[in-house]
C-alpha positions in Angstrom: 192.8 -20.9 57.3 190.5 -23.1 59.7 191.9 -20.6 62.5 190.8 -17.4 60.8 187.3 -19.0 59.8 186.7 -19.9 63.2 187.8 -16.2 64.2 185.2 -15.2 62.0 182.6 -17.5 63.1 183.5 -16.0 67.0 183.1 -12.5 65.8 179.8 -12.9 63.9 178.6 -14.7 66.9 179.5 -12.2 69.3 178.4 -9.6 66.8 174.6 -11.1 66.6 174.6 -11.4 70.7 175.5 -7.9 71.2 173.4 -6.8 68.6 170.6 -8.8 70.4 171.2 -7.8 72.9 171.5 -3.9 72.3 167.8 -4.6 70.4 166.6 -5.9 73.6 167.8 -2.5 75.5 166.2 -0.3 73.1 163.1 -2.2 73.2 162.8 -1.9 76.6 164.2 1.6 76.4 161.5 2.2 73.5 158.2 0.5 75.5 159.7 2.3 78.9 157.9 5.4 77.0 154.6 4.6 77.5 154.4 4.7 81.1 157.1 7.7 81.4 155.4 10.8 83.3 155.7 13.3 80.4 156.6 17.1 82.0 153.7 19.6 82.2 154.0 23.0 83.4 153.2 24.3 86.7 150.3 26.2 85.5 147.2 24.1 84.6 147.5 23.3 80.8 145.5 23.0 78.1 145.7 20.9 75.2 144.2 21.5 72.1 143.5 18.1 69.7 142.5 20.1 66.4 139.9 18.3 63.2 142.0 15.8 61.3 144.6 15.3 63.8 146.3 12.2 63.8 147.8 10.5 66.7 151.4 11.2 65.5 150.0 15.0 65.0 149.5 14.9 68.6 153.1 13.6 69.6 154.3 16.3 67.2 152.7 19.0 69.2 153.6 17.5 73.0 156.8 18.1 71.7 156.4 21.4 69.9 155.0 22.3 73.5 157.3 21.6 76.3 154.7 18.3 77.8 157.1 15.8 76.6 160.5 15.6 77.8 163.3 14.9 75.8 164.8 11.2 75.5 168.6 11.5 76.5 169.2 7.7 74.5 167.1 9.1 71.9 170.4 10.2 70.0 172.0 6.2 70.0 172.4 5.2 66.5 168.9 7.3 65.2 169.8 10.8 65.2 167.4 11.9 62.9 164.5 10.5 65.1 163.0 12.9 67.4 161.7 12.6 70.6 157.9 12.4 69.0 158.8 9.5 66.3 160.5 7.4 69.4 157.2 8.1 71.4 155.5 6.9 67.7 157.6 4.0 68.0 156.3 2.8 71.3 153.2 2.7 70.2 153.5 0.6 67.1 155.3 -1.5 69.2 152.5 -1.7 72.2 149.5 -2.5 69.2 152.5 -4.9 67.5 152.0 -6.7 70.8 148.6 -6.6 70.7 148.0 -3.3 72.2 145.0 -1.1 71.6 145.7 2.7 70.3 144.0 5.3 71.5 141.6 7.3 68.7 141.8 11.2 69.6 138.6 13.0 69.9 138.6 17.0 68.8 138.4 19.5 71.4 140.5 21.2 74.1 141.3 19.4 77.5 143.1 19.6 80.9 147.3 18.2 80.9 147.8 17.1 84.1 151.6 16.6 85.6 152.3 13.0 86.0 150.7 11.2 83.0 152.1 8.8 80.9 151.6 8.6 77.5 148.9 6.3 76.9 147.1 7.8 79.8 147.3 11.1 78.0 145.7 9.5 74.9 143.3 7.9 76.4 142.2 11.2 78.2 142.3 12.9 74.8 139.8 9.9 73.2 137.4 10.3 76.1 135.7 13.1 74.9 135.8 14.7 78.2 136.9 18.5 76.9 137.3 21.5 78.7 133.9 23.3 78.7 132.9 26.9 79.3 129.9 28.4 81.3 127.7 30.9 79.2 124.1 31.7 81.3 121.7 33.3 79.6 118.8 34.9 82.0 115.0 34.5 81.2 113.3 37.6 79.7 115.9 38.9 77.5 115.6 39.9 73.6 117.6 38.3 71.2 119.8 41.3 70.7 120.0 40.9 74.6 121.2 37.6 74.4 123.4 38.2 71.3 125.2 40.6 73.8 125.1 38.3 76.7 126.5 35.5 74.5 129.3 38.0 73.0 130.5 38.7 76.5 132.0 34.8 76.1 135.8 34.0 74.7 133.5 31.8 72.5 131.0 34.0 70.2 131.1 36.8 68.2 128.1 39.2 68.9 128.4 40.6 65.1 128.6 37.2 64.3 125.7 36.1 66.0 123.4 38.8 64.7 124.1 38.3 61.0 122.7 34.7 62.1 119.2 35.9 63.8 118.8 37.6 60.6 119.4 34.9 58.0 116.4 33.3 56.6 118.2 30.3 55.1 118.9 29.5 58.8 115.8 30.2 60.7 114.0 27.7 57.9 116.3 25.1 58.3 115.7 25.1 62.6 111.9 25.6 61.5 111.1 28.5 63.5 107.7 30.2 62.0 108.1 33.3 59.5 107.1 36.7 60.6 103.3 37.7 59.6 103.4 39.8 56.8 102.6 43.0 58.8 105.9 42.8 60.7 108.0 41.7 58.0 109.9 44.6 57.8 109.5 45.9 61.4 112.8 46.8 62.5 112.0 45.4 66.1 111.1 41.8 64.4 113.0 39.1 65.1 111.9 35.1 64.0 114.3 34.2 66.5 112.6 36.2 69.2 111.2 33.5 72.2 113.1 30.6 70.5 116.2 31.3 72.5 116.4 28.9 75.8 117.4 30.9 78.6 119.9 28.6 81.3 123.2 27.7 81.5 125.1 25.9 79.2 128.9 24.4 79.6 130.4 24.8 76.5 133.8 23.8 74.6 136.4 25.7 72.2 135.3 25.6 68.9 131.2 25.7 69.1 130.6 28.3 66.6 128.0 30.9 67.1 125.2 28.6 65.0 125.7 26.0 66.6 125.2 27.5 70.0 121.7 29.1 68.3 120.7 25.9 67.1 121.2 24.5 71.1 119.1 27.2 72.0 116.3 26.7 69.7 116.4 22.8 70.6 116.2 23.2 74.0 113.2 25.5 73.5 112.3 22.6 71.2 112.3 20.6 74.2 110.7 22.2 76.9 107.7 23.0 74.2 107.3 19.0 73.4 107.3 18.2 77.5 103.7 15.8 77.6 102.1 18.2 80.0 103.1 21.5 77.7 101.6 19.0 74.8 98.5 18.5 76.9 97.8 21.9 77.8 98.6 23.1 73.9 95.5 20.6 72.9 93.2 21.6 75.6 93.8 25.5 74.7 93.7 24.7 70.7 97.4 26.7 70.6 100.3 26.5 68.7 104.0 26.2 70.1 104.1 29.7 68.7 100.8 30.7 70.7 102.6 29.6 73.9 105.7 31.5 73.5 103.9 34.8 72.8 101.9 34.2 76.3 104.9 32.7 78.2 107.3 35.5 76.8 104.6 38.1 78.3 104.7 36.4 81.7 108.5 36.3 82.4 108.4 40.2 81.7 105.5 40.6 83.9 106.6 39.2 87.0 110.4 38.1 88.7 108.7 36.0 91.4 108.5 32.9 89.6 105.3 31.7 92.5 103.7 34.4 90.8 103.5 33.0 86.9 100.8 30.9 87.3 98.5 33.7 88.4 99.4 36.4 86.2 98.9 33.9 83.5 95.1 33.2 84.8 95.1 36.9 84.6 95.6 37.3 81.1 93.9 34.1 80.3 90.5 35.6 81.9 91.0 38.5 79.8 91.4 36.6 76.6 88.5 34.7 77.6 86.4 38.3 78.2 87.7 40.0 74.7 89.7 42.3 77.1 92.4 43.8 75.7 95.5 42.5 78.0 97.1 46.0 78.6 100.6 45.0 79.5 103.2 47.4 79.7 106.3 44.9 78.3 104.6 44.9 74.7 104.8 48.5 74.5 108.1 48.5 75.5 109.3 46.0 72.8 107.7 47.2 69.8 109.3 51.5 70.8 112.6 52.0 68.3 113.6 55.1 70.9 112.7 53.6 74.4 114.7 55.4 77.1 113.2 54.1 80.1 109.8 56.0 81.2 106.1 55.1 79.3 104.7 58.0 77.9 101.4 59.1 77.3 102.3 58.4 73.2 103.6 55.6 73.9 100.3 54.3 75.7 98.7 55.2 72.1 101.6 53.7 69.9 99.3 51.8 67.2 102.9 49.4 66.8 102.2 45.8 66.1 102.8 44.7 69.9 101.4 47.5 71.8 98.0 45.9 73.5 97.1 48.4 75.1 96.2 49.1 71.5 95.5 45.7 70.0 93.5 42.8 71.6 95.0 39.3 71.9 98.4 38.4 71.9 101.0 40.0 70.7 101.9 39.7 66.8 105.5 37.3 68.3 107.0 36.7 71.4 108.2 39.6 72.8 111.7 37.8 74.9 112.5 34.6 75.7 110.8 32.5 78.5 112.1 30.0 80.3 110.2 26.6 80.9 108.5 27.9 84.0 106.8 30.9 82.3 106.2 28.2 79.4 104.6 26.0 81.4 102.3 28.9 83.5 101.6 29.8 79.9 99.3 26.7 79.6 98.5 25.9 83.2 97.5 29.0 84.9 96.2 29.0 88.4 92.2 28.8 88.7 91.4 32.2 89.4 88.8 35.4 89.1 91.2 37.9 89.2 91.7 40.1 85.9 94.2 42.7 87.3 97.4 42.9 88.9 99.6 45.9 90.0 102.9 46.2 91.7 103.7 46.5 95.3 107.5 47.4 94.3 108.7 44.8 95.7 108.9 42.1 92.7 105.0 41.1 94.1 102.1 42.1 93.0 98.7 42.9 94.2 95.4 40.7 92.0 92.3 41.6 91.6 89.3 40.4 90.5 87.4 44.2 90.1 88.3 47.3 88.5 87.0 49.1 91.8 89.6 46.9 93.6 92.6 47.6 91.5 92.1 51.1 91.5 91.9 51.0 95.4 95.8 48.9 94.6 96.8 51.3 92.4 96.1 54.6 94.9 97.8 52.2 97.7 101.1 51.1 95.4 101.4 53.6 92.9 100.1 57.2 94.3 100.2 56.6 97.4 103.5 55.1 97.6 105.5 57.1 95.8 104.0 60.1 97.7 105.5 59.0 100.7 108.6 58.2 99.0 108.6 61.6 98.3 108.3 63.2 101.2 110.5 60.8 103.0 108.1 59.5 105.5 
């Protein structure tokens, strides 16, 4: 009896050794997991950490996606654990041992070959997410720039419209209402001018709002620069006041040297009740433009047309960028009152009437003569 307890005794001994010892190996085998390289394709691959997607979510899809290799031990007495709830494992066990996890941060972002798996999670908790280029160039119309934006895998130009027309969401960005004369012009737009033209890098997932709101921010920003602020005050305009000259200024001219002048241009003729006679506000405010001015269209009595009305025009008439904004407020010092083109983005100022009109024969008539003729 003494023999067989003893036996017994051996057994349960060797028993709790090898079971120690086989809890040692899988602990090792388990922790080994967070520095494994996990397998990433050859291409360059994303990953995409979606809202409310916990850390064991993101296991789940490495798995679901070919990034993390299967475990051959993984089968050893746990067959119904998978390879993601052994990688789970490791990482109770690593914050068990005093460990820090890792909190996942929504967006998509690079996989590269050779990570482990903390280094993965820490990549996906940085925050630094794949982005996209979008540019949007200065002088376009906001159903310009609605296109320009659709062209993106991100927007929707449909979309995007339905949001430049929503009241609810102009007033909440704060952007001024129409005048009541325009209110139901089909070329108004509230959103007209407040649409920042640059680049912007972009992730997965900003919706078509929230790229609008950037855009109005931004304009936001450039308008509440101190110097843009100073020259407001000492003209007695609104931010509204500067858009409508700046957006008039970016059509006028694609030499940016040349914005400073063309604004003293029009600021003379503000300052002389002369009507400012520029041929970008009849252009914006034509339903059937095809490219040529017509005589007609000199005479359009529309809302923007100043060869017709004096001032500014009713709204901004495209979107300037924060040059034109700030020419808008800082014009050169300058005499000159008229300006024509020398077809080559330049143009020709003037202080006279009887000098422009020498310009125009020399630039216009004169020019295209030759052209003409070939000479």
């Amino acid at each position: 009896m003494k023999g067989l307890l003893k036996g017994l005794i051996i057994l349960l001994v060797v028993g709790m050794m090898a079971a120690g010892a086989g809890a040692y190996w899988l602990h090792g085998k388990v922790t080994s997991l967070l520095e494994q390289p996990l397998s990433v394709l050859d291409e360059e691959h994303h990953f995409v950490v979606d809202k409310g997607m916990s850390t064991r979510g993101v296991l789940r899809r490495l798995q679901r996606q070919g990034i993390s290799d299967e475990i051959p031990w993984a089968w050893v007495g746990f067959g119904r654990l998978n390879e993601a709830d052994w990688r789970w494992l490791a990482l109770r066990l690593h914050e068990r041992s005093g460990g820090q996890l890792p909190v996942v941060k929504v967006g998509e972002y690079r996989v590269e070959s050779g990570w482990g798996l903390l280094e993965l999670l820490e990549h996906l908790a940085s925050g630094k997410v794949i982005t996209y280029p979008v540019t949007v160039p200065e002088g376009l119309r906001v159903d310009e720039i609605c296109k320009k934006l659709g062209e993106s895998p991100l927007f929707d130009y449909k979309t995007l419209r339905t949001a430049t027309r929503s009241a609810e969401f102009a007033d909440g960005l704060g952007l001024p209402k129409l005048p009541a004369q325009i209110a139901n012009h089909p070329q108004a737009e509230r959103f007209e001018g407040w649409l920042f033209p640059t680049r912007y890098d972009l992730p997965k997932g900003t919706t078509e709002r929230k790229m609008l709101e950037i855009m109005v921010r931004q304009t936001q920003a450039v308008l509440a620069r101190p110097e843009i602020q100073e020259g407001m005050r000492r003209h007695g305009w609104k931010e509204t006041t500067v858009l409508k000259l700046a957006s008039v200024v970016e059509k006028e001219t694609a030499a940016p040297s040349e914005r400073p002048e063309i604004s003293a241009v029009f600021h003379n003729r503000l300052r002389l009740g002369m009507k400012l006679q520029t041929d970008p506000t009849i252009i914006y405010g034509l339903v059937d433009y095809r490219g040529d001015i017509r005589r007609r269209d000199i005479l359009n009595p529309h809302p923007w047309n100043l060869y017709v009305h004096h001032g500014l025009p009713v709204t901004p008439i495209a979107a300037p960028g924060a040059e034109a904004i700030r020419a808008a407020v800082t014009p050169n010092v300058s005499r000159n009152l008229y300006f024509v083109s020398r077809n080559d983005r330049t143009h020709e100022f003037c202080p006279t009437l009887r000098c422009h009109n020498r310009a125009v024969r020399k630039w216009q008539i004169e020019y295209f003569r030759k052209k003409r003729s070939g000479r």
